[in-house]
C-alpha positions as CSV (number, residue, x, y, z in Angstrom):
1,X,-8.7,3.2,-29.9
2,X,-8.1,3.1,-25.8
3,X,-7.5,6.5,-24.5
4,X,-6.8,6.8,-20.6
5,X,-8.8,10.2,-19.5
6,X,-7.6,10.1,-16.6
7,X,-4.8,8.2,-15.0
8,X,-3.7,7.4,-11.8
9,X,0.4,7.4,-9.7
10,X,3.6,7.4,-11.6
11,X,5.0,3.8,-11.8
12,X,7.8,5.7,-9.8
13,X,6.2,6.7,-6.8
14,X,4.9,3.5,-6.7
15,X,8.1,1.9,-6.7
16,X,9.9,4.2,-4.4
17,X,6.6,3.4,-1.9
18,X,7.6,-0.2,-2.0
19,X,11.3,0.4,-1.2
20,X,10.3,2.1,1.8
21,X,7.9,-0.6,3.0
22,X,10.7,-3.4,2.3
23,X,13.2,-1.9,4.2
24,X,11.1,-1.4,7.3
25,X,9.3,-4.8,7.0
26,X,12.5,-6.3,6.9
27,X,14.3,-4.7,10.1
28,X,10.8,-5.9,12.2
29,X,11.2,-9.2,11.1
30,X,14.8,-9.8,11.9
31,X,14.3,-8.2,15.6
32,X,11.6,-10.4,16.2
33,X,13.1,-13.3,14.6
34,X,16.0,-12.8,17.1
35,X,13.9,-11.2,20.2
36,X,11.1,-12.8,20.1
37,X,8.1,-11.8,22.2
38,X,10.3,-9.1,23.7
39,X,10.3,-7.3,20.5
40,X,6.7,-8.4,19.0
41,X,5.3,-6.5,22.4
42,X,7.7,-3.0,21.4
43,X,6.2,-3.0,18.2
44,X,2.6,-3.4,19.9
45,X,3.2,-0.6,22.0
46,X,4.6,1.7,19.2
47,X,2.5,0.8,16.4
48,X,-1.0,0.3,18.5
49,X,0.1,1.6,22.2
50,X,-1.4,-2.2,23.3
51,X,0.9,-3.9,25.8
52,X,-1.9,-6.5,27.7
53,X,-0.4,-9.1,30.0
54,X,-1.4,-12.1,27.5
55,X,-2.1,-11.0,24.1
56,X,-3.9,-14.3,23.6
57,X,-7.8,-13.9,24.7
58,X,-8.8,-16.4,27.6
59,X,-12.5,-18.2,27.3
60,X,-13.9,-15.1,29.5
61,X,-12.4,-12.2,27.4
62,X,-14.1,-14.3,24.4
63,X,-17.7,-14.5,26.0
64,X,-17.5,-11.1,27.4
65,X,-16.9,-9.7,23.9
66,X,-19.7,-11.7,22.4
67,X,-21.9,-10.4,25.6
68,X,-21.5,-7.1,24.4
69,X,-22.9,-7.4,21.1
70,X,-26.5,-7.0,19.9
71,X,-28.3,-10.6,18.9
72,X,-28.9,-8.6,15.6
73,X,-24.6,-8.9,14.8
74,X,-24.8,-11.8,15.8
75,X,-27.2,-13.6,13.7
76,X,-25.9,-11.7,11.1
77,X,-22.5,-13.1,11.4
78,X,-24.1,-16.2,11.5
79,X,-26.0,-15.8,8.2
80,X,-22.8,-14.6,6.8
81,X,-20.6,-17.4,8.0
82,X,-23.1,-20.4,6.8
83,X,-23.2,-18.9,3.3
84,X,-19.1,-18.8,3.1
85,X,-19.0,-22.4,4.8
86,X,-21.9,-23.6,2.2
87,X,-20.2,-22.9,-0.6
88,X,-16.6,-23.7,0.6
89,X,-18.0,-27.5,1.3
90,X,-19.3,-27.2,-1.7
91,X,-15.7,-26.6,-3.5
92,X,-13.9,-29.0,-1.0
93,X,-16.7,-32.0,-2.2
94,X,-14.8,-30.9,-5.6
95,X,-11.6,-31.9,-4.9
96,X,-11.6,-35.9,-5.1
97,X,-8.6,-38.0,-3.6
98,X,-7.8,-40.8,-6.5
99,X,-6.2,-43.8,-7.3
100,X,-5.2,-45.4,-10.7
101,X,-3.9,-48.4,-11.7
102,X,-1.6,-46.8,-14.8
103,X,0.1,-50.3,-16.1
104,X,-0.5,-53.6,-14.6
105,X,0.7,-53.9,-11.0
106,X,1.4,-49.8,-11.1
107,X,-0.9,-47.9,-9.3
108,X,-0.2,-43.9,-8.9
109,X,-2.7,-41.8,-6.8
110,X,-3.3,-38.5,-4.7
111,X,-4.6,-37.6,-2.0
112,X,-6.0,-33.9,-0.6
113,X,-4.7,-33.4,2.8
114,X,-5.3,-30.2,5.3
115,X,-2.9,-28.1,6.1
116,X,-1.9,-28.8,10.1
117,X,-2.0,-25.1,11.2
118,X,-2.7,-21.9,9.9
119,X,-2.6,-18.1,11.0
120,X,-4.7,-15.9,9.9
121,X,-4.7,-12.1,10.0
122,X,-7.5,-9.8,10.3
123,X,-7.1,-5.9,9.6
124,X,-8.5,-3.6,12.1
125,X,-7.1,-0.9,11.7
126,X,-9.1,2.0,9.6
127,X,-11.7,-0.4,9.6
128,X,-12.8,-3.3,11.8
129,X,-12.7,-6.0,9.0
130,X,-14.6,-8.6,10.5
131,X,-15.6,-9.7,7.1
132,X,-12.2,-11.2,6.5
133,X,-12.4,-13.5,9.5
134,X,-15.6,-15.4,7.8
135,X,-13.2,-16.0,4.7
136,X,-9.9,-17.4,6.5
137,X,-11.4,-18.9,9.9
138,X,-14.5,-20.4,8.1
139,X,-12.8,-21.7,5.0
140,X,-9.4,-23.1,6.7
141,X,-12.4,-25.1,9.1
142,X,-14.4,-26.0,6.2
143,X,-10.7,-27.7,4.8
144,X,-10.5,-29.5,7.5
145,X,-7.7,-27.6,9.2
146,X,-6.6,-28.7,12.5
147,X,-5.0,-25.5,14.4
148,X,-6.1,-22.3,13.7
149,X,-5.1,-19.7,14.8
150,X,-6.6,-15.7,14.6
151,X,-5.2,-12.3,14.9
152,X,-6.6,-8.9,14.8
153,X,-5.5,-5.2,15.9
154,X,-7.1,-4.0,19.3
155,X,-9.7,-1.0,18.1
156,X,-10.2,1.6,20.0
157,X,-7.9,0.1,22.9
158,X,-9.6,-3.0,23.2
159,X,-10.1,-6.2,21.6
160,X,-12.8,-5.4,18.5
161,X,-15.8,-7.3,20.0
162,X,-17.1,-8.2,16.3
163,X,-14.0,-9.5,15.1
164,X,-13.5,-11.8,18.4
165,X,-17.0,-12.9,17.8
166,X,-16.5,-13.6,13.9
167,X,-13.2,-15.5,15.0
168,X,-14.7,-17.4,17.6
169,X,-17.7,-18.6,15.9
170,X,-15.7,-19.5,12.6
171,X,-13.8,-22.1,14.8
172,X,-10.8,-20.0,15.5
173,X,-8.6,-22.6,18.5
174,X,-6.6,-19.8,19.8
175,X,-7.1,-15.9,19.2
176,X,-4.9,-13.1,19.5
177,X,-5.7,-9.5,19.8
178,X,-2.5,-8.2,17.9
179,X,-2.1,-6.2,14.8
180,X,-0.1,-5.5,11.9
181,X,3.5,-6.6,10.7
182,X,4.2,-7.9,14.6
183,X,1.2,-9.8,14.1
184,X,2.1,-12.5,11.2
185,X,5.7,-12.6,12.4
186,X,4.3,-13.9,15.3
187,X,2.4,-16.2,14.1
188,X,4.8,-17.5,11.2
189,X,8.2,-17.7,12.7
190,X,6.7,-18.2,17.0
191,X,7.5,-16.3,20.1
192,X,7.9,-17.6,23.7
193,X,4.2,-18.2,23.7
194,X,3.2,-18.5,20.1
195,X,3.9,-22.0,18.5
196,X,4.3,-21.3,14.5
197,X,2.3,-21.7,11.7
198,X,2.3,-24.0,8.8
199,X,0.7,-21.0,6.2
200,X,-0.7,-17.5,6.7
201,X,-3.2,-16.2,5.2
202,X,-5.8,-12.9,5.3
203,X,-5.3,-8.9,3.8
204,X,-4.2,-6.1,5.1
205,X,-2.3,-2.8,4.8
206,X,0.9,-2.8,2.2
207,X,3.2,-3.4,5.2
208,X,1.3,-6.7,6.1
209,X,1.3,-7.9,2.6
210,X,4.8,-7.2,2.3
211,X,5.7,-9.3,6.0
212,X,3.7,-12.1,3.8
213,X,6.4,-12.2,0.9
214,X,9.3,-11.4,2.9
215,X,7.9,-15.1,5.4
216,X,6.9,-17.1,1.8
217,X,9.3,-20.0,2.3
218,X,9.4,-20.2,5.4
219,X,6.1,-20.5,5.7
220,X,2.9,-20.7,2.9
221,X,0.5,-18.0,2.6
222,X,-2.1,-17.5,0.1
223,X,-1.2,-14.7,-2.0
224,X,-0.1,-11.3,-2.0
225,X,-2.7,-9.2,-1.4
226,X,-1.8,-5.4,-1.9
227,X,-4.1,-2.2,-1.5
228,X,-7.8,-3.0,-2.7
229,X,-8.3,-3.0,-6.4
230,X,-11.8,-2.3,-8.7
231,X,-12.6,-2.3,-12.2
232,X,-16.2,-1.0,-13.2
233,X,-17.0,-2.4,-17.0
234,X,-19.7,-0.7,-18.0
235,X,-21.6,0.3,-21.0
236,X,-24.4,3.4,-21.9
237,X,-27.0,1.1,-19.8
238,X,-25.3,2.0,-16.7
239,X,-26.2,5.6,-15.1
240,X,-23.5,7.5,-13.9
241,X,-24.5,7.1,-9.9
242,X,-24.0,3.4,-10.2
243,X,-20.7,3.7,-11.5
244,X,-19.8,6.2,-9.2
245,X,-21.3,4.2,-5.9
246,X,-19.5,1.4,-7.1
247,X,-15.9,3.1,-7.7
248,X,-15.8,4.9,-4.7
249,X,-17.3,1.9,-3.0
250,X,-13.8,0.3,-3.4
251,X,-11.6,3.7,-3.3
252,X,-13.0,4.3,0.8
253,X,-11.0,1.5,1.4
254,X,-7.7,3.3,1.8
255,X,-5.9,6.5,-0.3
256,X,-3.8,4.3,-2.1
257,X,-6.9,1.9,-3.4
258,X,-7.0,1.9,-7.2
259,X,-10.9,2.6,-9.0
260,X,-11.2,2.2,-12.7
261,X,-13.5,3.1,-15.1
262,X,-13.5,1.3,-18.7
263,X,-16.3,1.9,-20.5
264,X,-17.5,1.9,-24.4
265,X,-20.1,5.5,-23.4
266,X,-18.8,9.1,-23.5
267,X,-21.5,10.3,-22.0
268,X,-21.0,8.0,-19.0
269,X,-17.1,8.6,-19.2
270,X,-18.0,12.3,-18.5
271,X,-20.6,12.3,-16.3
272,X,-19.0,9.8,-13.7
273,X,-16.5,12.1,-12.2
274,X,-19.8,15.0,-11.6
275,X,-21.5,11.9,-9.7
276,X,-18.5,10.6,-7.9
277,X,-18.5,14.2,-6.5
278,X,-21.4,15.0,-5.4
279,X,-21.3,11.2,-3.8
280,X,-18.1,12.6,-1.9
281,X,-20.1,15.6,-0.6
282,X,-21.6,13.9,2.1
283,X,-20.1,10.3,2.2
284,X,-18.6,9.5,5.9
285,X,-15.5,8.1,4.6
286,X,-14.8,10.9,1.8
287,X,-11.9,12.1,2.9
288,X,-10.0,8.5,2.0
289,X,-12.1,7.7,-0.7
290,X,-11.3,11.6,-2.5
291,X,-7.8,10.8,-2.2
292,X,-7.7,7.4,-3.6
293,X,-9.6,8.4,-6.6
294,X,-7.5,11.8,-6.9
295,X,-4.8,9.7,-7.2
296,X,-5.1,5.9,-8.7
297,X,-8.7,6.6,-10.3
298,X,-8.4,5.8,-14.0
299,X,-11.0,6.3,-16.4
300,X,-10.4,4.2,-19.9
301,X,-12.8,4.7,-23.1
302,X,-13.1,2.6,-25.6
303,X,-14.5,2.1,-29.0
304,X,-15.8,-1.2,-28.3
305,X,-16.6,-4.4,-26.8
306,X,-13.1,-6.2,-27.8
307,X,-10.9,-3.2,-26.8
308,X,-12.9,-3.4,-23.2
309,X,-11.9,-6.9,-23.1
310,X,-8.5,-6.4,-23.6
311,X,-8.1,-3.3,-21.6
312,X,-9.8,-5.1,-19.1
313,X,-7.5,-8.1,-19.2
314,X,-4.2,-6.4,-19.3
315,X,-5.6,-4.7,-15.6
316,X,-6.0,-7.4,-14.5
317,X,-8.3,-6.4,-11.2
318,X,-8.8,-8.0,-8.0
319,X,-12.5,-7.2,-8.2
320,X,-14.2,-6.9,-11.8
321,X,-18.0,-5.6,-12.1
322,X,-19.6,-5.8,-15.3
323,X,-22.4,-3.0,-15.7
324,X,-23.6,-4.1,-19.3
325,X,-26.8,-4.7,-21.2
326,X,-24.7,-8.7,-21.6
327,X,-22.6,-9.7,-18.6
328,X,-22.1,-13.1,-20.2
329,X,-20.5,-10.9,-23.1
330,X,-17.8,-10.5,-20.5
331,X,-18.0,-13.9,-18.7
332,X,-17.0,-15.9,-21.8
333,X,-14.1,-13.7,-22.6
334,X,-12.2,-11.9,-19.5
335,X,-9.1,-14.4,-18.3
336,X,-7.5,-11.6,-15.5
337,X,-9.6,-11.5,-12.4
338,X,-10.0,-12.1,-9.1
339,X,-13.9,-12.3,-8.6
340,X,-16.4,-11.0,-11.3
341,X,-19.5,-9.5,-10.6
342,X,-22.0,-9.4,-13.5
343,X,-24.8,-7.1,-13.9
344,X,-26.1,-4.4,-11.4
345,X,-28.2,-6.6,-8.9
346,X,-25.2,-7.7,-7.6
347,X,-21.8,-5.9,-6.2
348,X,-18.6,-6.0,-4.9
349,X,-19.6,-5.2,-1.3
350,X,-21.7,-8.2,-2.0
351,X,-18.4,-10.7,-2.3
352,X,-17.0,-8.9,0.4
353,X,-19.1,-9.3,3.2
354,X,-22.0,-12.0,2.9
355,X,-22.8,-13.9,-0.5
356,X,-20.1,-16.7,0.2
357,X,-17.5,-16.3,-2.1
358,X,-14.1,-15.3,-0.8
359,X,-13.3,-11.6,-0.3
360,X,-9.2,-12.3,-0.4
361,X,-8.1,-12.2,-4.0
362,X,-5.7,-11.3,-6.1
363,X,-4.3,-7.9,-6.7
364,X,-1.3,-6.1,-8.6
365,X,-1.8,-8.1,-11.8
366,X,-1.6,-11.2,-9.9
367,X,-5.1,-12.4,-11.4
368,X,-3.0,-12.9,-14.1
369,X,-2.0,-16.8,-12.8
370,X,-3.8,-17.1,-9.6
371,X,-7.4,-17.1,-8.4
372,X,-8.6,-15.7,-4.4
373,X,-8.0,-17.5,-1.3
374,X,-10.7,-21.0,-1.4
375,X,-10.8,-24.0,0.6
376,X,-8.1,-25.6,-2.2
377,X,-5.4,-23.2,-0.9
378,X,-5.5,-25.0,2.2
379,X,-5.0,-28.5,0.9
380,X,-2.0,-30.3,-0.4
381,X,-2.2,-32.3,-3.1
382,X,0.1,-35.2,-2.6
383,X,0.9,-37.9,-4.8
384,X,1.5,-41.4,-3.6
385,X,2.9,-44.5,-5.9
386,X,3.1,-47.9,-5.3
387,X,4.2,-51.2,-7.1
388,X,2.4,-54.2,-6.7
389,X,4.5,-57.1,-8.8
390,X,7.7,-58.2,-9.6
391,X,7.2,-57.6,-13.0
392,X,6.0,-54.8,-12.7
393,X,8.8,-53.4,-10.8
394,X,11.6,-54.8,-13.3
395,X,9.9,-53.6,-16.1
396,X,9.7,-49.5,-15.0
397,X,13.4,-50.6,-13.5
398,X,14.6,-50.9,-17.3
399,X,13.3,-47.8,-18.6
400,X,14.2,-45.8,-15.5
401,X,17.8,-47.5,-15.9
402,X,17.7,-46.0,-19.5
403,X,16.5,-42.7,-18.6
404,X,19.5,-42.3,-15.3
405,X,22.0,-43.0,-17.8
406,X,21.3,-40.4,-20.0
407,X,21.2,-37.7,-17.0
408,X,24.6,-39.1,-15.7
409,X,22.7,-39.7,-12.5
410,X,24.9,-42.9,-11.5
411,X,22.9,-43.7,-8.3
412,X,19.7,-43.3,-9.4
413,X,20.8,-45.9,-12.2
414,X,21.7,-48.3,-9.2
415,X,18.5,-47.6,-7.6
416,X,16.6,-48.8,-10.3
417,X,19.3,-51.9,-11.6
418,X,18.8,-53.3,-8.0
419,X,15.1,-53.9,-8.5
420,X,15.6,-54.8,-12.4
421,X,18.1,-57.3,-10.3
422,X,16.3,-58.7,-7.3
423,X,12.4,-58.9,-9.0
424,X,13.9,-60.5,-12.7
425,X,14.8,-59.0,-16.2
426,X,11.4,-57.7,-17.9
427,X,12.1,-57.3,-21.4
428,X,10.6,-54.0,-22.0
C-alpha cells in the first residue's frame, strides 16, 4: 500500500499561482510586441534596475569579463564544456540522414537539418546559472547551429563574468546581458536591435517558462521547464544523510522546488526529515531550501519494489536518483523521467553541472512524452521524395487518384490524373 507521509501544496494554490503568472506574462509580451526595445528597456529597469546603453556585450566587455576570472574557472568551464560537446557529437553521429528507394523509380528520404538561429536564456537571478549555458550554447554548436544568440540577467549590477565567459567559449555569436521575461521576448519576437529567433531554449523562473509557452508557435523552444523537480528512490541501503543531501540538494534551488522521498524503509522514511534538519542548520542556502521542502517535500512509503515503480512513474520527475542495493532494478522498469541517476557514486548535481548530459529536462509530468533538451531538439527532420520514371509516376498517380476520390478532394484528384495522363496508364 502507498501512503503519502507527508505531502506537499494544494493543487489549488498551485493553480491560482499559475493564473497570476499568465496574466502578467501576457501583458509584458504584448507591450513589447507593440513597443519594442522601448518597453523591453522599462522592464530592465524595473525588474533588474539595468538600463546600459547597448544591452548587447561588445568584444572588449567580453575579454574584460573573462580577464577577471581565475585560470582555475576557466579550465573548469572548459573541462565542463568538452564533456557536454563530447557526448552531444556523440548523439548528433546518431542521427543519420537517409535515402530509400521504396518501389522501383520511388525514392523517399530525410535529411537532419540545424535549426538557423536560436536564443538561449540563462538564469541569473538567485543563482548565477552558468551551468545552463554549457547545455544550450554548447549543444545548439555541436548541432551545427548557425546564429546563436545568449542571454543572461546582470548580477550584482553587472554583467555575471562566469556566465559571459561560459557563453563565449560555448560559441555564443552575439550575447546579451538581459534577464527574465523581457529577455526571451526579445529574443523571440525582435526589437530595434535584436533580429528574432528561430527557437528558444534554456530554464528559468516560472515567469520565463511561462513567456516560453505563451511564444510556442511563434517560435520553437524546447520544452516547458517549470520550478526544479527531484525524486530520491531509495531503499534500507541508503543512510538517511544521503537522502537528505540529495533532497535538499534540489529543494535550495528555489521555495517552490518539489523534493520527494519514495522509499520501500521505514526506518529511512523516519529518519530523513531529523537529517534534512540538522543539514538545514548550517547550510548557506537554508532559508530557500527550508521552505521548499516545508512546502512541496513529499515523503511516499511503500511496501515494495513494484509499488516504487509505479509511484515513481505516475511522478513522473525531472530528475530521478536511485539509492538501491539494484539500480538496474529501476533502469529496466521506470518510463517517466527526465534524467536518471543510478546508485550513490553518482548525483544529480553531477548532470547539472559537468558529466555531459543535459541539465534542461522535463518537469510537471512532462517526462511523461518528452525527454531533456539534446542536440536532436535542434534539428529538423525533413523528408524529401522524388520520382524517377514515368512508370513509376503513373502508377502512385492511380492509387493516389483512388485515395482523392474517396476524401472528396477534387484537385488533389487532378493533381494526380495529370501525371497518370502525361507519363501513361500503369495498370496497378
Amino acid at each position: 500500500m502507498v501512503r503519502h507521509l507527508k505531502g506537499g501544496q494544494s493543487a489549488a494554490a498551485k493553480a491560482a499561482n499559475r493564473l497570476q503568472v499568465r496574466q502578467a506574462v501576457e501583458a509584458i509580451l504584448d507591450d513589447i510586441a507593440t513597443h519594442g526595445e522601448t518597453a523591453m528597456r522599462r522592464y530592465s529597469e524595473k525588474f533588474d534596475n539595468w538600463s546600459p546603453p547597448s544591452f548587447r556585450l561588445s568584444e572588449s566587455q567580453i575579454d574584460d569579463c573573462l580577464g577577471t576570472l581565475p585560470g582555475q574557472v576557466l579550465a573548469d568551464i572548459r573541462f565542463a564544456q568538452a564533456q557536454i560537446r563530447n557526448f552531444a557529437l556523440v548523439q548528433r553521429d546518431a542521427l543519420r540522414d537517409v535515402e530509400v528507394e521504396t518501389l522501383p523509380g520511388v525514392v523517399l528520404g530525410h535529411k537532419n537539418i540545424p535549426v538557423n538561429s536560436v536564443g538561449c536564456y540563462v538564469p541569473g537571478g538567485r543563482y548565477p546559472m552558468v551551468a545552463s549555458a554549457h547545455m544550450s550554447v554548447v549543444t545548439a554548436k555541436a548541432a551545427g547551429v548557425q546564429r546563436i544568440i545568449a542571454a543572461a540577467p546582470p548580477f550584482e549590477g553587472a554583467p555575471h563574468p562566469a556566465i559571459v565567459a561560459a557563453m563565449h567559449l560555448g560559441g555564443a555569436d552575439e550575447i546579451y546581458a538581459i534577464g527574465g521575461v523581457q529577455a526571451v521576448a526579445a529574443m523571440a519576437l525582435g526589437t530595434e536591435t535584436i533580429q528574432p529567433v528561430d527557437m528558444l531554449v534554456g530554464p528559468g523562473n516560472s515567469y520565463v517558462a511561462e513567456a516560453k509557452r505563451q511564444l510556442f508557435g511563434r517560435v520553437g523552444i524546447d520544452l516547458l521547464a517549470g520550478p526544479t523537480e527531484t525524486l530520491i528512490i531509495a531503499d534500507e541501503s541508503c543512510d538517511p544523510e544521503m537522502a537528505a543531501v540529495d533532497l535538499i540538494g534540489q529543494a535550495e534551488h528555489g521555495p517552490s522546488s518539489p523534493a520527494v522521498l519514495l522509499t520501500n524503509s521505514s526506518t529511512l522514511a523516519e529518519k530523513t526529515p531529523v537529517a534534512i534538519d540538522k543539514l538545514l542548520s548550517w547550510l548557506p542556502t537554508a532559508a530557500i531550501a527550508r521552505e521548499a521542502w516545508q512546502n512541496h517535500g513529499e515523503i511516499i512509503l511503500c511496501d515494495n519494489l513494484e509499488e516504487m515503480v509505479g509511484e515513481a512513474n505516475r511522478i513522473a520527475s525531472e530528475h530521478v536518483q536511485v539509492l538501491t542495493r539494484d539500480p538496474e532494478y529501476f533502469l529496466s522498469r521506470l518510463t517517466n523521467y527526465g534524467a536518471l541517476f543510478l546508485g550513490a557514486r553518482t548525483n544529480v548535481a553531477y548532470g547539472d553541472k559537468v558529466i555531459g548530459t543535459n541539465h534542461t529536462l522535463p518537469t510537471m509530468k512532462a517526462a511523461r512524452y518528452t525527454g531533456g533538451l539534446w542536440v536532436g531538439k535542434f534539428i529538423k527532420t525533413c523528408t524529401y521524395q522524388r520520382v524517377l520514371t514515368d512508370e513509376a509516376s503513373s502508377r502512385i498517380g492511380e492509387y493516389c487518384s483512388r485515395l482523392c476520390a474517396i476524401e472528396n478532394f477534387a484537385a488533389h484528384k487532378e493533381q494526380a490524373d495529370l501525371r497518370v495522363r502525361r507519363y501513361g496508364v500503369h495498370e496497378a
